[in-house]
C-alpha positions as CSV (number, residue, x, y, z in Angstrom):
1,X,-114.8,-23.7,-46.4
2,X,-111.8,-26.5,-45.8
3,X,-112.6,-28.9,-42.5
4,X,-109.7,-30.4,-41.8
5,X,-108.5,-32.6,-38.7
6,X,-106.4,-30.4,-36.6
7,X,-103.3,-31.1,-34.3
8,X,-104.1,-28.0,-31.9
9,X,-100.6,-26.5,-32.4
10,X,-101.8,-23.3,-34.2
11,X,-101.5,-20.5,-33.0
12,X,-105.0,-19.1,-34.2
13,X,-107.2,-22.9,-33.5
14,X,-105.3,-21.9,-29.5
15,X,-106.8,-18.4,-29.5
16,X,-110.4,-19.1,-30.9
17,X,-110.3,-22.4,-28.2
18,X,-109.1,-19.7,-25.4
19,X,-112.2,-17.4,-26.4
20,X,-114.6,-20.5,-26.7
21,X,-112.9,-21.1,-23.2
22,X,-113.7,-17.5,-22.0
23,X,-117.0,-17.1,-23.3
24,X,-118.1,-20.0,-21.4
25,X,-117.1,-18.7,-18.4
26,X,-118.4,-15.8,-18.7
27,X,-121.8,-17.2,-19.4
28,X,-122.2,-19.9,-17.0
29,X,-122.1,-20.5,-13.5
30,X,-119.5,-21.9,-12.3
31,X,-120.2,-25.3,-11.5
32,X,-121.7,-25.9,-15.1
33,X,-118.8,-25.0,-17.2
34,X,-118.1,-28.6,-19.3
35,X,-116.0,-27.0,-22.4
36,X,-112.8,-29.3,-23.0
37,X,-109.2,-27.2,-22.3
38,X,-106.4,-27.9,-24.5
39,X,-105.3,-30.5,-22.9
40,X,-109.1,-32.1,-22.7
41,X,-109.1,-31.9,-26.4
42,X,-105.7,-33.4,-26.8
43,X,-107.2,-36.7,-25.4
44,X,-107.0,-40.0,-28.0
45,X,-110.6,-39.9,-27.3
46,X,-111.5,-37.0,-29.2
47,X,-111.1,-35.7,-32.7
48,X,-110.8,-31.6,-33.2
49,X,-111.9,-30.0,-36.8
50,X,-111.3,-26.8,-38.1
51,X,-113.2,-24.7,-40.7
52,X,-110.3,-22.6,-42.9
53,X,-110.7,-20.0,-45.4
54,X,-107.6,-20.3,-46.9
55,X,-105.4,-19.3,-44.3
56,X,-108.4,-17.7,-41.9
57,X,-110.0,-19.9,-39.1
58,X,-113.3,-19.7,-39.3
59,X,-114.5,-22.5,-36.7
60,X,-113.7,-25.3,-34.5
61,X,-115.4,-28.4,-33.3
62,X,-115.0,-31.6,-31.5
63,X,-115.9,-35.1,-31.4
64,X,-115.1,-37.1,-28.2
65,X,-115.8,-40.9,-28.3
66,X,-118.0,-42.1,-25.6
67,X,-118.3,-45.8,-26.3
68,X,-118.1,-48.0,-29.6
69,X,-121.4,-46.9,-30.2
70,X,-122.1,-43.2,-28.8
71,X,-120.3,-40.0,-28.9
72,X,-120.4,-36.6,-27.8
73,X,-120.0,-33.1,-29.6
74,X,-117.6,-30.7,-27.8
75,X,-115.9,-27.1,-28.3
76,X,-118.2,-26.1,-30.8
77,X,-117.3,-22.1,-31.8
78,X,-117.3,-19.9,-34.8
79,X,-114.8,-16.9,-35.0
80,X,-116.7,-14.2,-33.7
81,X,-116.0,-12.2,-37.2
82,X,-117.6,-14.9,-39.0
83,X,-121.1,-15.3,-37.4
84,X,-123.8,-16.2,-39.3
85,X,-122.3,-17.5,-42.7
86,X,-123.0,-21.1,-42.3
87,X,-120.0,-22.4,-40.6
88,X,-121.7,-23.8,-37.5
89,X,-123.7,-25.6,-39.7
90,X,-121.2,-26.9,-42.0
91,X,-118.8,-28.0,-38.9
92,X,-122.3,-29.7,-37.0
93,X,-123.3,-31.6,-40.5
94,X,-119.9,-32.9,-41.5
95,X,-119.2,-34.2,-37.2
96,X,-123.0,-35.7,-37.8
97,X,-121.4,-37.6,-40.7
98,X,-118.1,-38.6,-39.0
99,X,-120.7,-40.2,-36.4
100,X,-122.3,-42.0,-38.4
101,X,-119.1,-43.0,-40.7
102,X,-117.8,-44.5,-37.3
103,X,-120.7,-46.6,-36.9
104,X,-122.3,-44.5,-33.4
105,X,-125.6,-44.8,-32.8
106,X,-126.3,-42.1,-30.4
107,X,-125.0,-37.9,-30.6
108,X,-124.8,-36.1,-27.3
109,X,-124.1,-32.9,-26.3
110,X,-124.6,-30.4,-23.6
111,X,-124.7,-27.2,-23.4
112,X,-126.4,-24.0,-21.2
113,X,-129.6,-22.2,-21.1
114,X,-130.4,-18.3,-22.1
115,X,-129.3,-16.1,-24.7
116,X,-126.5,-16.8,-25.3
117,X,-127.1,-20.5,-25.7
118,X,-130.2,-20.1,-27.9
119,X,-128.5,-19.7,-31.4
120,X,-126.5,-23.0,-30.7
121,X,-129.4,-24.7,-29.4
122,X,-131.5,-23.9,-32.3
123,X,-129.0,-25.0,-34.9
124,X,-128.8,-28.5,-32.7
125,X,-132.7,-29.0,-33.1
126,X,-132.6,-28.2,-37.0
127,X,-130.3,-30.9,-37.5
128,X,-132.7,-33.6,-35.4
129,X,-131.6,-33.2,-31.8
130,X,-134.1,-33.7,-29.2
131,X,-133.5,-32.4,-25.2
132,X,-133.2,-35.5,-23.0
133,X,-131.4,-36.6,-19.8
134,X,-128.0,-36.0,-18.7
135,X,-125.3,-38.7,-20.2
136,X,-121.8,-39.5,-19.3
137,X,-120.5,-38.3,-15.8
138,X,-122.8,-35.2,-16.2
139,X,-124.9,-33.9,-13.3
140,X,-128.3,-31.7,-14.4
141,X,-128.4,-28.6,-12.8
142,X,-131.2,-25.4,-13.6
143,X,-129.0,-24.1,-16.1
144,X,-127.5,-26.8,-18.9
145,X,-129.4,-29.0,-21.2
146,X,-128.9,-32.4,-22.9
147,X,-129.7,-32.9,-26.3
148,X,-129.4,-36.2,-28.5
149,X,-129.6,-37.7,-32.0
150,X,-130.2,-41.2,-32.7
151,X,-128.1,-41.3,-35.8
């Protein structure tokens, strides 16, 4: 698997963002949907990746700056088709590293509750994140979550 640094201009990084987009939607309520659109993601503050396979996406994830010292994981999805080969993984452990290459301190991120939140949330705690309190301009409601790493 390639990560590479990725411009958003693809046509195949725009469809698996628009499904990341959809799926979110469909599994929260309204008022707690946080997922970056294109134009979120195209912000100077944040850094996209994508996982190729020679010329098949495999994944995408983002890095948003928060402050000098603290930033926040955003857009995380694998292609549907590629489930459960590692590629979450891969994407989280090498936006871990950029983290700590840029000298944060603190790894946010937050994301829902249920079932269809539980293989994401369970790949966050392997790597060291611990639930905690809202961050940013985020308000807690019953259904998302805050996790953290002190990196």
């Amino acid at each position: 698997m390639d990560i590479r640094l990725d411009d958003l201009s693809g046509e195949q990084v725009r469809a698996l963002l628009a499904a990341h987009l959809d799926g979110m939607r469909q599994n929260s309520p309204l008022n707690s949907v946080h997922a970056l659109d294109l134009s979120g993601l195209q912000s100077p503050a944040v850094s996209v990746w994508a996982v190729w396979e020679v010329d098949d996406l495999y994944g995408i994830g983002a890095l948003k700056q928060l402050s000098p010292e603290s930033g926040e994981i955003k857009s995380m999805r694998t292609a549907d088709c590629h489930l459960r080969k590692g590629v979450g993984r891969a994407l989280l452990e090498f936006i871990i590293a950029e983290a700590r290459r840029r000298g944060y301190r603190l790894l946010s991120l937050e994301t829902g509750s249920g079932a269809e939140f539980e293989a994401a949330v369970t790949l966050y705690r392997t790597q060291g994140f611990v639930f905690g309190e809202p961050f940013g301009d985020y308000e807690p409601t019953a259904f998302n979550q805050f996790m953290h790493l002190e990196l």
